[in-house]
C-alpha positions in Angstrom: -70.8 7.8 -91.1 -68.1 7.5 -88.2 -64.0 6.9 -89.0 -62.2 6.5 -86.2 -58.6 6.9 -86.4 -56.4 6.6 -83.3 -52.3 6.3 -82.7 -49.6 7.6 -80.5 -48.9 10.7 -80.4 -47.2 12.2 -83.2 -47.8 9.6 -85.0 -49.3 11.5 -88.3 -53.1 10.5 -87.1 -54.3 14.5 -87.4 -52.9 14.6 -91.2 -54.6 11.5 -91.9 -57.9 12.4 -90.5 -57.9 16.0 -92.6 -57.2 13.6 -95.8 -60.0 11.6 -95.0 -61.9 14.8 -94.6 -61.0 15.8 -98.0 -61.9 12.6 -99.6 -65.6 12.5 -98.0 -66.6 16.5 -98.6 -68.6 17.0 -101.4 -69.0 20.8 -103.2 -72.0 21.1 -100.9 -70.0 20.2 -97.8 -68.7 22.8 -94.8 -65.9 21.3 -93.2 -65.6 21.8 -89.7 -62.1 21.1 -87.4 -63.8 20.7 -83.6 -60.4 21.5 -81.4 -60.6 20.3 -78.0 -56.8 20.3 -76.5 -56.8 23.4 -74.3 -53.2 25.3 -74.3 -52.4 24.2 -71.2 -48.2 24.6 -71.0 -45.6 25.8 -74.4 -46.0 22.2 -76.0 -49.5 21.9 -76.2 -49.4 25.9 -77.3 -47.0 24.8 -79.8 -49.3 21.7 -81.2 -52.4 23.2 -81.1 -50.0 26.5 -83.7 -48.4 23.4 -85.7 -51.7 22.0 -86.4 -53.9 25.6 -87.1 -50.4 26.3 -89.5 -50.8 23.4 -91.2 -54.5 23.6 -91.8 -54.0 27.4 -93.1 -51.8 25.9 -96.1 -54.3 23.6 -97.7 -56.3 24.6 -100.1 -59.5 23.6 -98.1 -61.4 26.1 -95.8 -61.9 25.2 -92.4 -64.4 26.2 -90.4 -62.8 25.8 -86.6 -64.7 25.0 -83.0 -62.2 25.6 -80.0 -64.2 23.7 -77.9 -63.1 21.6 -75.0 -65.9 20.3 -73.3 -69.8 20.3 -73.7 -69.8 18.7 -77.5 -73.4 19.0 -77.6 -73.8 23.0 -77.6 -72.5 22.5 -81.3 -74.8 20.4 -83.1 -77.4 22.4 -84.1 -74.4 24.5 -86.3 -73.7 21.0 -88.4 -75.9 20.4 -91.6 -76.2 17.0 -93.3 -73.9 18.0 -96.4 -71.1 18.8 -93.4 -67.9 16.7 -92.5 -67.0 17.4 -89.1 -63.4 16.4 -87.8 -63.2 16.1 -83.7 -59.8 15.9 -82.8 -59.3 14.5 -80.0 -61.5 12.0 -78.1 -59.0 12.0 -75.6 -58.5 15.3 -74.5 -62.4 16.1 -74.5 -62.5 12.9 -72.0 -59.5 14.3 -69.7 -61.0 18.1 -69.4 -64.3 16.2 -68.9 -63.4 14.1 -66.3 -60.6 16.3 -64.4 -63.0 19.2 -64.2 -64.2 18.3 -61.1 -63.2 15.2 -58.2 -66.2 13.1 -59.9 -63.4 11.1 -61.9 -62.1 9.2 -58.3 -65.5 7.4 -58.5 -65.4 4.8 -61.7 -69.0 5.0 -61.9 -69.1 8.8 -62.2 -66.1 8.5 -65.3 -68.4 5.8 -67.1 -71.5 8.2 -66.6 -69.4 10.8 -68.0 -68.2 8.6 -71.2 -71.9 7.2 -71.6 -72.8 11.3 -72.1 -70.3 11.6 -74.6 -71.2 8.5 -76.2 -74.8 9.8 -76.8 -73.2 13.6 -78.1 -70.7 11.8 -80.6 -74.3 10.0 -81.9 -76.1 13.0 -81.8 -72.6 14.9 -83.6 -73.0 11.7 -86.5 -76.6 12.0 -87.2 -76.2 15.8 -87.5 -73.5 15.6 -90.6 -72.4 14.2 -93.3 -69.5 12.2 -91.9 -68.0 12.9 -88.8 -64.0 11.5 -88.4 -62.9 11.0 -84.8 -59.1 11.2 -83.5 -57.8 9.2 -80.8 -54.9 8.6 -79.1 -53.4 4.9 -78.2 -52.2 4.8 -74.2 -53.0 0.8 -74.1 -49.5 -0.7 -74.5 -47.5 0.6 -71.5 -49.9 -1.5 -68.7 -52.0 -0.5 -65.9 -51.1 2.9 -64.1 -50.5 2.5 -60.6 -52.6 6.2 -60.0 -56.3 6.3 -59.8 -57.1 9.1 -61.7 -54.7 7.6 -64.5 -56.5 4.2 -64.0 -59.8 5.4 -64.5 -59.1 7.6 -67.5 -57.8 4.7 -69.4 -60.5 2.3 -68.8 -63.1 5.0 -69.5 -61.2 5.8 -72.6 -61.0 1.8 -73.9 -64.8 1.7 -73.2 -65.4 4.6 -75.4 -63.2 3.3 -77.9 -65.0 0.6 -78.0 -68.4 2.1 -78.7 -66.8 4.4 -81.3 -65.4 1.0 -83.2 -68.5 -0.6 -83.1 -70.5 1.7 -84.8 -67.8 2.9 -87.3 -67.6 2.1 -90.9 -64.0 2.7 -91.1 -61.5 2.3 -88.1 -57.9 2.7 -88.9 -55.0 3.1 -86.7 -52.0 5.3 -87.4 -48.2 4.0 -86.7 -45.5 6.4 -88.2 -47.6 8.2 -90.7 -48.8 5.1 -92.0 -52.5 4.3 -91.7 -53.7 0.6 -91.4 -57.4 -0.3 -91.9 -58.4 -2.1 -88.6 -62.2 -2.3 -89.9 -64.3 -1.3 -93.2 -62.3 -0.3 -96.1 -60.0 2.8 -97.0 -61.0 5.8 -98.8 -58.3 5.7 -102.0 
C-alpha cells in the first residue's frame, strides 16, 4: 500500500504522514522513519532536530534510517508487518541528481527518477504500507535555471508515478489534509 502526501513546506504534511503511520501499524508492525534531508546549513539542522523532537514525544517507537541517497540498500531490513514512512521524495531526488553534473542532461534526471521509481516499488512490496512525503514547487511557474528546470519536471514525473499507483493521495495546506484520491484513514 502507497499514501502519498505532498504540500508546501511547513505546511503540517510530516505530522500528517506519522498519523497515518499510526493508523495503518498493527501490534506486529516496526515502524520505520527513512530521513533523507542532509543538514546542509542551521535551518535544515534545525528541521531535521524539530522533527527527531517531535517524534521522541509520541508514544510510538521509531525505528530511524538517515539515509539520503541509494533507497535500495535498505530493503532487505523492511518485513511485510512493517510501515515505513520516507520523508521526503524531494530531497532524495535533489541529493540524487546534484551529486554529480549528470542532472544538466534531462535524460540523465529522468534515468535517475526511473531508478527511484523501481526502489519506491521495490520499498512497497517489501512492507506493510509504505507513506511517502512530498513537497509542492508547481505553482510559482517555470524556473529560468536549468538545474531548477530539470528538478521540477523530474519531480512532476515522479509524482506522477507515485499517484498512480497509490491508494490514498492527499495533499496538505495549513495542517489540513484533503483527500486528492482513495479514501482517508479516520
Amino acid at each position: 500500500m502507497i499514501v502519498f502526501i505532498s504540500g508546501g513546506v511547513r505546511s503540517g504534511k510530516s505530522r500528517i504522514a506519522e498519523t497515518y503511520v499510526q493508523k495503518l501499524a498493527t501490534p506486529e508492525s516496526s515502524l520505520h522513519y527513512i530521513a533523507t534531508a542532509r543538514a546542509s546549513d542551521d535551518e535544515m539542522k534545525q528541521r531535521i532536530d524539530h522533527h527527531q523532537k517531535r517524534r521522541k514525544k509520541q508514544p510510538m517507537k521509531w525505528i530511524t534510517w538517515e539515509q539520503s541517497v541509494r533507497l535500495d540498500k535498505l530493503i532487505p531490513v523492511f518485513t511485510k508487518s512493517d510501515v515505513v514512512l520516507l520523508d521526503c521524495i524531494t530531497n532524495w531526488l535533489a541529493n540524487e541528481l546534484f551529486a554529480d553534473e549528470s542532472w544538466q542532461k534531462e535524460a540523465n534526471c529522468f534515468h535517475k527518477a526511473r531508478q527511484m521509481w523501481i526502489v519506491l516499488q521495490q520499498l512497497e512490496k517489501a512492507c506493510k504500507a509504505l507513506i511517502i512525503v512530498s513537497n509542492e514547487l508547481f505553482s510559482g511557474g517555470v524556473p529560468d535555471d536549468l538545474g531548477t528546470y530539470h528538478f521540477m519536471k523530474t519531480l512532476g514525473w515522479l509524482h506522477q508515478q507515485i499517484v498512480a499507483n497509490a491508494q490514498i493521495a492527499i495533499l496538505v495546506q495549513n495542517g489540513i489534509a484533503v483527500v486528492k484520491k482513495g479514501e482517508s484513514l479516520s
